[in-house]
Steps between C-alpha positions, in 0.01 A plus 500: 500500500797732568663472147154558344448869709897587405376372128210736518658761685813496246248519210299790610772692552667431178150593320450804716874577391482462142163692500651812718797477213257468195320843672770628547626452144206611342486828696867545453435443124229764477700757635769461320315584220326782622856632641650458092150691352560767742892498410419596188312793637685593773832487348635841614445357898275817701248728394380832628100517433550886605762529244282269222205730503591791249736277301495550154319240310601414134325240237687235311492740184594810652776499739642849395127672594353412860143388444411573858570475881441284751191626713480188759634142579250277602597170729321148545373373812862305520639897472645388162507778216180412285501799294595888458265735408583699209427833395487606126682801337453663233657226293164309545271750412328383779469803735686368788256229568650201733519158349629130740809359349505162674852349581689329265395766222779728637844538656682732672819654433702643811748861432725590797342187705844550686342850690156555639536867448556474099310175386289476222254234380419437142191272440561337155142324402527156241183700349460699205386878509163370363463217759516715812195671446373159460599395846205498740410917630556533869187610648269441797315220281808334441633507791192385716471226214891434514470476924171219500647257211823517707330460861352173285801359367675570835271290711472247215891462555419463881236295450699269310793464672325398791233222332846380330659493861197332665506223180853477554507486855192213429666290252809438746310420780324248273840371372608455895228321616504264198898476536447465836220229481678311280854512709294373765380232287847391471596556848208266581639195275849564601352479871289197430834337329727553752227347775470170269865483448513493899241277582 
């Protein structure tokens, strides 16, 4: 009976083990690859927000003519830039109306990043003059519309993670007990061997 509990014992926690290191794995996994997306964005190290808003803002087809400035920088619920708010020059013909360019549809280009006092942000978009003013307008309809179907996908997310925990969590304990039950099973016949070898 004793070398069927160290059987079962030894087998749960190599189980429990290997499904801490598969978690593990996976979550390490994930962030990696958010880490190397936001590389690729974040390749200059620190931003100022302060310093952001004003920056000039230039499309992919005119980078000698500033097409705007940047009016506001708008975060995620993980405080993770989602977008900057853009507003249009003259260049647009668009009489400074203020359109969402969403990350990944822009970079930023750091002058005299070296002094606080003299630094200066450009905002280069991977748009086309034409395509900003195509770019969702930043008003209150927008933005209340923006805010919900975020609040929904947010708590989705939540929601989620936590069914996938609970089925996770659910699924081992069902793999225990039937590793369990049938280490027992063994321990049993082992047991019931060892008492007919002695009688």
């Amino acid at each position: 009976m004793t070398q069927a509990r160290i059987l079962v014992r030894t087998l749960t926690s190599t189980l429990l083990v290997g499904s801490l290191l598969t978690t593990g794995a996976a979550l390490a996994t994930e962030e990696d690859n958010q880490g190397q997306n936001n590389q690729e964005q974040d390749n200059q190290g620190l931003y100022s927000a302060n310093e952001l808003i004003g920056a000039d803002v230039f499309a992919a087809d005119t980078v000698s003519e500033a097409v705007g400035e940047v009016e506001d920088v708008l975060f995620d619920n993980n405080m993770q830039l989602a977008a900057l708010v853009v507003e249009s020059g003259s260049v647009l013909d668009a009489e400074h109306r203020q359109f969402v360019v969403e990350t990944g549809k822009f970079s930023v280009e750091t002058h005299n990043g070296d002094n606080l006092d003299n630094m200066v942000y450009e905002v280069h978009l991977t748009l086309a003059q034409e395509a900003v003013s195509e770019q969702p307008e930043y008003t209150n309809n927008w933005w209340n519309d923006t805010k919900d179907s975020l609040n929904q996908a947010w708590e989705s997310t939540q929601e989620g993670a936590s069914s996938a925990w609970d089925a996770t969590r659910e699924a081992t304990s069902n793999m225990l007990d039937s590793a369990g039950s049938t280490i027992q099973g063994w321990g049993d016949k082992i047991q019931e061997s060892a008492d007919k070898a002695e009688n």
